[in-house]
C-alpha positions as CSV (number, residue, x, y, z in Angstrom):
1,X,0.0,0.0,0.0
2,X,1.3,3.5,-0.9
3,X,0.3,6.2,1.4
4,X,0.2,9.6,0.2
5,X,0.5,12.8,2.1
6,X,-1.1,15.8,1.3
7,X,-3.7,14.1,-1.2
8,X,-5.8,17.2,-1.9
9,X,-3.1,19.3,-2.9
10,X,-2.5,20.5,-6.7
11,X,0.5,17.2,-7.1
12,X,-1.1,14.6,-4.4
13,X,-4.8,15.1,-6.2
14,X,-3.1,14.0,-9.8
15,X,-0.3,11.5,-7.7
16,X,-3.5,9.6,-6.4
17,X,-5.2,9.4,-9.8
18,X,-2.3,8.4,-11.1
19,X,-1.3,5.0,-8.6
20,X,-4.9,4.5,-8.7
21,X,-4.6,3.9,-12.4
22,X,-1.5,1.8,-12.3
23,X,-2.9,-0.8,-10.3
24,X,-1.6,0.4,-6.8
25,X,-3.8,0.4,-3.3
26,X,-3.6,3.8,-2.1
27,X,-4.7,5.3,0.8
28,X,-5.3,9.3,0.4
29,X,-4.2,11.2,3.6
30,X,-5.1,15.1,4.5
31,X,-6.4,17.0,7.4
32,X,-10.0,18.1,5.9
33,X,-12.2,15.8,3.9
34,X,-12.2,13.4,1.1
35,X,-11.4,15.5,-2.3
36,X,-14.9,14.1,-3.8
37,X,-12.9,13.8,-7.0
38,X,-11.1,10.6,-5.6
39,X,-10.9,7.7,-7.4
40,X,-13.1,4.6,-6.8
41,X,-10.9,2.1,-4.1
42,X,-9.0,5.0,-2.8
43,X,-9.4,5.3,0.6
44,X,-9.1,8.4,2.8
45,X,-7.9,8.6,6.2
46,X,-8.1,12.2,8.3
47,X,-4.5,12.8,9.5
48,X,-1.9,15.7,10.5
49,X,1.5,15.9,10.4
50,X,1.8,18.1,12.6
51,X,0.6,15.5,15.1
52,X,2.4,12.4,14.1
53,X,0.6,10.3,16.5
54,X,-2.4,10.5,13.9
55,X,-0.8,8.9,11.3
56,X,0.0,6.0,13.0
57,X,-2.9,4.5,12.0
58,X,-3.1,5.6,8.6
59,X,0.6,3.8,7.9
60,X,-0.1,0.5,9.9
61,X,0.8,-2.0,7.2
62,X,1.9,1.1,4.4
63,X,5.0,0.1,1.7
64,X,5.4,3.6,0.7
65,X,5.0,6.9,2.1
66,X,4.8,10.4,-0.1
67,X,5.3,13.1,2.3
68,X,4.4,16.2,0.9
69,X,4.4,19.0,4.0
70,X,2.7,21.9,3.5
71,X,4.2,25.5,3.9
72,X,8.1,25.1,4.7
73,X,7.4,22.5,7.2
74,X,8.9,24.5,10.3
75,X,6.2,23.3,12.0
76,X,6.5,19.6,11.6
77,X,9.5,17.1,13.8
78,X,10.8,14.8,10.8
79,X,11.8,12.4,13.4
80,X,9.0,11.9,14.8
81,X,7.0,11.7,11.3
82,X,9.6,8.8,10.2
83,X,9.6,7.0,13.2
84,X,5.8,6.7,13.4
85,X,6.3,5.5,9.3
86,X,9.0,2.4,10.5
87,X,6.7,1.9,13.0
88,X,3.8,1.3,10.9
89,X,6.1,-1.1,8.3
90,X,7.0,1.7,6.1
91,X,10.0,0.8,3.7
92,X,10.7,3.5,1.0
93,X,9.7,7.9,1.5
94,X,9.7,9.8,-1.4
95,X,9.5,13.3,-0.3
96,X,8.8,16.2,-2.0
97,X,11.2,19.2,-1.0
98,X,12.1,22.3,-2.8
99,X,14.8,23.2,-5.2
100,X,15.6,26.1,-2.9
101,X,16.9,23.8,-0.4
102,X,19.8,22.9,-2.4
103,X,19.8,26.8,-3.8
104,X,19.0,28.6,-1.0
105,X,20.2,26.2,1.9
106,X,20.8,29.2,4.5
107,X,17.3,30.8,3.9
108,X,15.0,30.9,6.3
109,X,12.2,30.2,4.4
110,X,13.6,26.9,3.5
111,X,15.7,25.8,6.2
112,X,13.6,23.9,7.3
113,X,13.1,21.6,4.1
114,X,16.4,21.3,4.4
115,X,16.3,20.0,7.8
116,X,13.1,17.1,6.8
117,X,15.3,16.1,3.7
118,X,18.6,15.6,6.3
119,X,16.0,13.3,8.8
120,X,15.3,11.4,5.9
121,X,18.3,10.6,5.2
122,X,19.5,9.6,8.4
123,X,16.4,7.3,8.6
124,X,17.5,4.2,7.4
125,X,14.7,4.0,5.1
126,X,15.0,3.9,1.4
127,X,14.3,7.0,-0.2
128,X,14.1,9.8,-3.2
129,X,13.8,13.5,-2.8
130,X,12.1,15.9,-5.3
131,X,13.2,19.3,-5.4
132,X,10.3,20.7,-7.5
133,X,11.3,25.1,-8.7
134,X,8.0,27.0,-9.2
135,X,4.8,25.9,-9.8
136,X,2.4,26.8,-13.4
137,X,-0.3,26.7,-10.6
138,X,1.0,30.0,-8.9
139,X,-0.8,31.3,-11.6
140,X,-4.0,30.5,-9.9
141,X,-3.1,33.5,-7.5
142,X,-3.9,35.8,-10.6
143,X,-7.5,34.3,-11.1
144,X,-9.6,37.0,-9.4
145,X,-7.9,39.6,-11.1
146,X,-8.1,38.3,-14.9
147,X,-11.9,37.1,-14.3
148,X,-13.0,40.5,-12.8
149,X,-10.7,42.9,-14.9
150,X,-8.4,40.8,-17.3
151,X,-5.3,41.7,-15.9
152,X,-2.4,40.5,-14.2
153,X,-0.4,42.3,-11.5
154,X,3.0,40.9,-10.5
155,X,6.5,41.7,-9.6
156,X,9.8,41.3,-11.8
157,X,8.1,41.2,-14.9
158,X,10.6,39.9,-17.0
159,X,12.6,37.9,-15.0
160,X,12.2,34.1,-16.4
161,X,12.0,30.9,-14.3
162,X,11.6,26.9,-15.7
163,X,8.2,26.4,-13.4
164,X,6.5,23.2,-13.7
165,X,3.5,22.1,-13.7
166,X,2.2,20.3,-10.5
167,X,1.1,17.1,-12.9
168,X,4.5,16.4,-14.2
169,X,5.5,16.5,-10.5
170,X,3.2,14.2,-9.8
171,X,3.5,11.5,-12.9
172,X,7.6,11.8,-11.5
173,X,6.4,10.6,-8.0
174,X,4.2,7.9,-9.4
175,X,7.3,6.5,-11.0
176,X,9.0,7.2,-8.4
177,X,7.0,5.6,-5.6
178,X,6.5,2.3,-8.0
179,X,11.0,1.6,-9.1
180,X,13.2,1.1,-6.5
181,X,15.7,2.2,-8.9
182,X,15.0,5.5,-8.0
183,X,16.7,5.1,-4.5
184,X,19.2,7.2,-2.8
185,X,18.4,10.1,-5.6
186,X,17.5,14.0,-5.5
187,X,15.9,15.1,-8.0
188,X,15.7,18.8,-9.0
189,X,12.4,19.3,-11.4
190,X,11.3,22.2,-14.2
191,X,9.6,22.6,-16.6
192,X,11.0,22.8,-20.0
193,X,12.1,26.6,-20.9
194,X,12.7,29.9,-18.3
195,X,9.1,31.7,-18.6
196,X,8.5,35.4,-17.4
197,X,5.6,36.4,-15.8
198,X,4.7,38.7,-18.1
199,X,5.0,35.9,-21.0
200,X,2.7,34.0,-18.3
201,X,0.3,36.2,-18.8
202,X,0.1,36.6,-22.4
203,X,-0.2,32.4,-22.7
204,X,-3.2,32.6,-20.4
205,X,-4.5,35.0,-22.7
206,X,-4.1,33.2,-25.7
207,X,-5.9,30.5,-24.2
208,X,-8.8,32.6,-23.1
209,X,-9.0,34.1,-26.8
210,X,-8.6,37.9,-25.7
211,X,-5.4,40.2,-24.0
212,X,-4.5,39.7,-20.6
213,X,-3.0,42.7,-19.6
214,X,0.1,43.2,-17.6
215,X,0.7,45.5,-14.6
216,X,4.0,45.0,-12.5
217,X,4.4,45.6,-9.1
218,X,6.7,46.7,-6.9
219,X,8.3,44.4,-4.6
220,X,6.8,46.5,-1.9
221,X,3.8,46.3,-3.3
222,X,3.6,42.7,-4.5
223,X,5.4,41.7,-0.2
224,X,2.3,43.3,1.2
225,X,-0.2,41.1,-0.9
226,X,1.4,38.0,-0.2
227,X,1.7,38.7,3.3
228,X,-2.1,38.6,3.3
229,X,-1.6,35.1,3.2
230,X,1.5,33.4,3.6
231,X,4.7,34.0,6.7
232,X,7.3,36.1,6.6
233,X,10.4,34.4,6.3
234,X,8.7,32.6,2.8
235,X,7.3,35.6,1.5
236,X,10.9,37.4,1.5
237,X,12.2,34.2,0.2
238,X,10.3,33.8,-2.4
239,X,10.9,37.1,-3.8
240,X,14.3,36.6,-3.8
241,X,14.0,33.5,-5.6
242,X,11.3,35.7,-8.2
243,X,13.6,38.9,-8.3
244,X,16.9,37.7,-7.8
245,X,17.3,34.0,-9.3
246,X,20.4,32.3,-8.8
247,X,21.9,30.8,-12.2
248,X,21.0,27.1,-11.0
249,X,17.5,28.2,-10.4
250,X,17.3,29.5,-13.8
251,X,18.3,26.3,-15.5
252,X,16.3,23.8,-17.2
253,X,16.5,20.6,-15.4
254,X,16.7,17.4,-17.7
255,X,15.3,14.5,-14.7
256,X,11.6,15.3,-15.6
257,X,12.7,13.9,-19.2
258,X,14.9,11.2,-17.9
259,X,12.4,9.8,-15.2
260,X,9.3,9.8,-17.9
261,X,10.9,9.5,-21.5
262,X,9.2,12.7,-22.1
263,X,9.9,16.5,-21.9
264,X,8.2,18.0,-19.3
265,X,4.4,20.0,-20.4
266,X,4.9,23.9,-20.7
267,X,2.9,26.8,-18.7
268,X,0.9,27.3,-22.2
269,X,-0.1,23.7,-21.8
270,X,-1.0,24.3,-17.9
271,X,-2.9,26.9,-19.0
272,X,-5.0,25.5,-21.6
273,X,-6.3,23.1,-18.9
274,X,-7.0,24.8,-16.2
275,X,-8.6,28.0,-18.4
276,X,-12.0,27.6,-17.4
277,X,-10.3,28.5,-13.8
278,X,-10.1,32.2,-15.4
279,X,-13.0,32.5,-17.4
């Protein structure tokens, strides 16, 4: 059985659908509710890491575990989480980090990731680490404001980054969580070419059929509104990361390609899917 962390998320909704179609038990974890788009057989279990003692019965007889922490994960003990897994019979963690943590290793925002991926390795259990960059889905942020007024308002207009799109992600995992061959490995995953967020933009427009008009912010401007709903310490990280990328975090990462015989999807192809989502 494959347990799978964070199943209602934009990569564990697609990672279930996915091991659900190859054949695998799965048992979908999350705090809330079952995602009512969950495949038939799947099962969900209510559970938080933040309180390992909860998953304790969710693992008892798991294979597998995806852990997929939400935020940075300073809130979470990684000890705890993996010894509750062994406990439970738990073999292999794949765990899906950041690529700042290899970037950005000293940053506060990601620190902690850093701190989960060095637990995991220490465990004793078999595992892989994905180091995912940006997500196409970020883009859902600008919904409101291309429904309502068709416009997009965003920092660092021009400055490019290789996001990915949260499906890819998950299709890696799936492979991932099924080949042990994969053991032992960090993997750092984009998408296939550096994409402003202006360029952004004009793709989602293209796929709407009519101009999407962009309006860059300041970084003062753009801190503010993401303080409305994430901390501190990852809002000023990831506007560094936005404003001031680092040459790794600006390159194209070939293990999407090499884990799925495939290049990776593009933000136009994100946002061609998900359009009715800015309609």
């Amino acid at each position: 059985m494959i347990v799978v962390a964070g199943a209602t998320g934009n990569v564990g909704r697609p990672l279930v659908a996915a091991l659900s179609a190859a054949g695998e038990q799965v048992t979908a974890v999350s705090r809330g509710t079952a995602d009512p788009a969950t495949p038939p057989g799947v099962r969900h279990r209510a559970a938080d890491l933040a309180e390992p003692e909860t998953l304790r019965p969710v693992l008892d007889g798991a294979d597998a575990l995806y852990l997929l922490v939400s935020g940075a994960g300073a809130h979470l003990d990684p000890y705890k989480i993996l010894d509750v897994a062994k406990a439970g019979g738990v073999r292999r963690v794949v765990l899906q980090s950041s690529q700042a943590a290899g970037t950005r290793p000293a940053s506060v925002s990601h620190a902690p990731l850093l701190r989960i991926e060095d637990a995991l390795r220490q465990s004793g259990l078999d595992w892989t680490i994905l180091r995912p960059g940006g997500f196409d889905s970020n883009a859902f942020a600008w919904a409101d404001g291309i429904r309502d007024r068709r416009t997009v308002a965003a920092p660092f207009g021009d400055v490019g980054l290789p996001t990915i799109d949260p499906v890819d992600i998950a299709e890696v995992a799936a492979v991932v969580l099924r080949d042990r061959g994969h053991t032992g490995r960090t993997y750092e995953l984009t998408g296939p070419a550096p994409v402003s967020s202006r360029e952004r933009a004009r793709a989602i427009g293209d796929a709407l059929g009519t101009p999407v008009r962009f309006v860059e912010q300041s970084r003062d401007e753009a801190r503010a509104q993401m303080l409305r709903f994430m901390p501190e310490p990852v809002v000023d990280g990831t506007l560094a990361i936005l404003g001031e990328p680092t040459p790794a975090e600006q390159q194209v990462s070939p293990a999407v390609e090499q884990v799925l015989a495939r290049k990776p999807r593009t933000f136009a192809d994100w946002a061609a899917r998900n359009i009715d989502a800015f309609r």
